[in-house]
N, C-alpha and C positions, 0 to 999 in steps of 0.2 A: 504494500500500500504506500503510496506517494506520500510526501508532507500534505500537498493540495489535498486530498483528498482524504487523510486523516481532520485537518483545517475541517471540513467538510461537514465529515459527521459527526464532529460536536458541536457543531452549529444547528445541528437539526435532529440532535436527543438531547435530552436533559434529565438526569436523573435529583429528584428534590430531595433531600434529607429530612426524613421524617422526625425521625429523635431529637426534638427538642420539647422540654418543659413547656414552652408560650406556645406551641399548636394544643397539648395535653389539658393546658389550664382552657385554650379557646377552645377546646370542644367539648370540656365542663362547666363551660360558659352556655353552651348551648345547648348543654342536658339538663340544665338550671331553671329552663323556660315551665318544667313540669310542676312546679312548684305553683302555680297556675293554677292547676287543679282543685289542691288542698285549699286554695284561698276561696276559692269559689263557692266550694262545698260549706266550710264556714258560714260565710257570709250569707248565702243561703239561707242556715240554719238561723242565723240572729234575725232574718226577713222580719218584717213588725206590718206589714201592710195589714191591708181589711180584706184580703184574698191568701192564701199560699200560693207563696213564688213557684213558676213552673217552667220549667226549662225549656217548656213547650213553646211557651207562648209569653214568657218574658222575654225582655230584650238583656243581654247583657249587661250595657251600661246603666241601666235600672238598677242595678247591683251595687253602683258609684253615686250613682244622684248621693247629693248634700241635703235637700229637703225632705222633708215629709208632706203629703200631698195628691193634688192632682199632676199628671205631668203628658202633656201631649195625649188627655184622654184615657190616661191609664195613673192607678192607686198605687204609687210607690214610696214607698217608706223602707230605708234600709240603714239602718242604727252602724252595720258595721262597714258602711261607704269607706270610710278609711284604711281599712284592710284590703278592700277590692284594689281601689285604686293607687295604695302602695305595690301590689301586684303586679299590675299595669305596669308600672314604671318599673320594679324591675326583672317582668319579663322584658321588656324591649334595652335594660341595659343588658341584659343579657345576649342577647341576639346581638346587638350591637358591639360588644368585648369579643366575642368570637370574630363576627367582621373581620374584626382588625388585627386579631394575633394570630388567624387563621390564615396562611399563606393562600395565593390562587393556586401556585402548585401541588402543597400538599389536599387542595380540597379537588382539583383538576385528576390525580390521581387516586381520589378516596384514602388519601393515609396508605397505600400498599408500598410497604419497604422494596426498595430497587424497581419499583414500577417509573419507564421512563417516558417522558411527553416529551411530542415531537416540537420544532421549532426552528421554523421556517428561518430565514436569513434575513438579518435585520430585524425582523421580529422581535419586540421587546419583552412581552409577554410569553411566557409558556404556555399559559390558556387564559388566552381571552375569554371563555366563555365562564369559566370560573370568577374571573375580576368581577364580571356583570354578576354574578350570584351576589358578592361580597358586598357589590351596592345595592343592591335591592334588599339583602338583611338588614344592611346601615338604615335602611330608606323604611322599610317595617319598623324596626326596632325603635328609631326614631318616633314612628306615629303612634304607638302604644305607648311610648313613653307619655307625647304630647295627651293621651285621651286618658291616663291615669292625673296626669294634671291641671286639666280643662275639662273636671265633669260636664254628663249632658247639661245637666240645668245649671252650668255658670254664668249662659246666656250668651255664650258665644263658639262660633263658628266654628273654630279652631277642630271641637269636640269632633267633627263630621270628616273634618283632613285628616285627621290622626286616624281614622277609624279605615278610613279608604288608602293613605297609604300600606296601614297594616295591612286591611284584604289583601289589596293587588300586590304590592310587594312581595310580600309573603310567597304567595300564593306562586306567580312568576319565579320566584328562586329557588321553590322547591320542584316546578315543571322545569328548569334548565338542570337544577342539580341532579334532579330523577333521572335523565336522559343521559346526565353525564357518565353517572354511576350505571347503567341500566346493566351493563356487562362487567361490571366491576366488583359488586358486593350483590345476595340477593335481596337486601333492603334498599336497592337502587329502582325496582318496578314501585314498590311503596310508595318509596317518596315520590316517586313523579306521579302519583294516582291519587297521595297527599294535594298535589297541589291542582290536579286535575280539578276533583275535589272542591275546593276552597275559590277554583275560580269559575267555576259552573254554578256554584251557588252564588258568587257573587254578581257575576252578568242575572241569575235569574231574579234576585233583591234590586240588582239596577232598572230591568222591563218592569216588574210588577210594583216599584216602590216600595216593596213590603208589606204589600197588602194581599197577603195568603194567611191561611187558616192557621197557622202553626208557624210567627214568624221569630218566635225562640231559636226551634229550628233549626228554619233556614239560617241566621246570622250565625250557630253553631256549629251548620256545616262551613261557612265562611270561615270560619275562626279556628275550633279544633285541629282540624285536619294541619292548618301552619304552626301549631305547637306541639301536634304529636312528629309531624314532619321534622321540625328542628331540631327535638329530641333524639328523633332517629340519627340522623346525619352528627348530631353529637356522638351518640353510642357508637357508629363504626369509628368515628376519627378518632374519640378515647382510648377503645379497644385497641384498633391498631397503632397510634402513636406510643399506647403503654406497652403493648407487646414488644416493640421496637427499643425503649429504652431500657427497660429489666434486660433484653438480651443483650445491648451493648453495656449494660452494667456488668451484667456474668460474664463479660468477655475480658471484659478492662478486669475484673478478679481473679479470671482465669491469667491472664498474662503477665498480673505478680507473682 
């Protein structure tokens, strides 16, 4: 093989080094978002309305309202708004700390030790399609932050952006990571049927307004699906970035 043409193909493989501590901590960053659940179910339970809360046919942010009252036509009162919406924010710092400690490589390859991505010439990125994940979790992560801090009835707008870049966001990063991974891991068809999911029920809350029998629901199917989805893509990146450094730990032991 020629110099050119050694030159050549490391310009157009790349192997990403998985074992590092800050991909481990970003993908328990994004196992973190489960913690969701637990709040939910709480809060739930401290409900005080003049109905029982129903998953059916509550809205989520109803969970956050600050007031006791009427609100957009519906009896909400929830004593423990303060827990939902501490949740809110830090599911989306969550998402959001992944983002950023989460390389595109090691999320382009799903975390597989000596798994190599290709990369064309002058090409900066080793996967672009991965960067776009990375912003669209920022760009999620961000709008649950903003909608755990701009309850619905603040009186302001803000509560509706935050709620639609969650959807879509969400949603989009886990239909490009699903496809990423679809041969890589077999929680890679999941997650892309995670966000399938999340954004089929969101175009269908966009035609109908919300105005189906059950619109609990539907903004549940909007929403779950992007935090069991995150969850997931945290669990393989954890699993396999941990596997990775306990073996380079046993090796660095072995070689004293």
């Amino acid at each position: 093989m020629t110099a050119s043409s050694t030159t050549a193909a490391r310009q157009l493989s790349y192997i990403p080094d998985v074992a590092s501590t800050r991909f481990y901590l970003g993908a328990l960053a994004k196992l973190s978002v489960l913690q969701y659940f637990v709040a939910e179910a709480a809060v739930i339970g401290a409900w005080a309305g003049s109905k029982p809360y129903s998953r059916r046919t509550g809205y989520i942010s109803d969970l956050g309202a600050l007031g006791c009252g009427g609100y957009s036509g519906r009896d909400v009162c929830s004593p423990a708004h303060l827990l939902m919406n501490a949740s809110f924010v830090v599911q989306g710092i969550g998402m959001m700390v992944g983002a950023l400690l989460l390389s595109s490589a090691v999320i382009g390859i799903a975390g597989r030790a000596g798994a190599r991505l290709a990369v064309a010439p002058g090409q900066r990125s080793p996967s672009g399609a991965a960067l776009v994940v990375r912003a669209l979790s920022l760009a999620a992560g961000a709008g649950t932050v903003v909608v755990g801090l701009v309850p619905e009835d603040a009186g302001s707008g803000w509560h509706l952006v935050g709620a639609i870049l969650y959807f879509a966001g969400g949603g989009l990063a886990l239909l490009l990571v699903g496809w990423l991974w679809r041969r890589q891991t077999p929680l890679g068809l999941f997650i892309l049927a995670c966000g399938a999911v999340s954004l089929a029920a969101l175009i269908t809350g966009g035609v109908t307004r919300m105005q189906v029998p059950e619109p609990g629901t539907l903004e549940r199917l909007m929403g779950y699906p992007i935090t069991i989805g995150m969850a997931a893509l945290g669990l393989v990146l954890a699993q396999r970035v941990r596997r990775e450094l306990a073996a380079r730990k046993m090796s660095a032991g072995t070689d004293v």
